[in-house]
N, C-alpha and C positions, 0 to 999 in steps of 0.2 A: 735421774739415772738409777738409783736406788729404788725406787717405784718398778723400773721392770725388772731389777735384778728379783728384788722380792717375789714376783708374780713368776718369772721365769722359771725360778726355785723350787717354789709351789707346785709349777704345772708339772716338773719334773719328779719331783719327790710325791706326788699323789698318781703319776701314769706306769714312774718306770717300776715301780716294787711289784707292778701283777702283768708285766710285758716276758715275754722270753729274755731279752737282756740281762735279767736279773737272777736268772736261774744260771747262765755261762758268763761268766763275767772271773778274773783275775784271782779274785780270794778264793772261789769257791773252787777252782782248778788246780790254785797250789794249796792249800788248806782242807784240807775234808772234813776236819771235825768241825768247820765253819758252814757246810753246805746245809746241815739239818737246822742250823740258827738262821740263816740266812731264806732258807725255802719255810720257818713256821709261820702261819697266816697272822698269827699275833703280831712278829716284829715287823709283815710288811703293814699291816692295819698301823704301827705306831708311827712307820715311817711315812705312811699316808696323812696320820692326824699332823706330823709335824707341817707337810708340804701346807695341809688345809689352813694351818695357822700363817705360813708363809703369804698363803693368797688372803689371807683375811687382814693381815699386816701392810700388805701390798694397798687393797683394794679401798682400806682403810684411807691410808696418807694421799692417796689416790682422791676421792672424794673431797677431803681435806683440802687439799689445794682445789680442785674445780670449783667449790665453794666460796673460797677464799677470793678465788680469781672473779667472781659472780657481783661481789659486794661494792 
């Protein structure tokens, strides 16, 4: 179960930082000073490296067990 939460996380944390969603979303509506942190391409690029690390963590343990199950 943790295998797809990982990859889930991943897919989301790598699609949603460059979607319209992320430009209208909750903080950036009550918060303003949060809108120019939230829209610089850096922090969605860091938030994209974190998702990458998620699907690599995933896709990891992932293999792991098919292997495991192989033997």
């Amino acid at each position: 179960m943790y295998i797809a939460y990982f990859i889930e996380v991943g897919l989301l944390l790598v699609l949603v930082p460059w979607s319209a969603f992320w430009e209208r979303n909750y903080f950036v509506e009550t918060l303003p000073q949060v809108a120019d942190l939230i829209r610089n391409n850096f922090v969605r690029g860091a938030i994209s490296g974190l998702g990458v690390v998620n699907l690599y963590a995933g896709f990891t343990d992932l293999a792991a067990i098919m292997a495991a199950r192989h033997k």
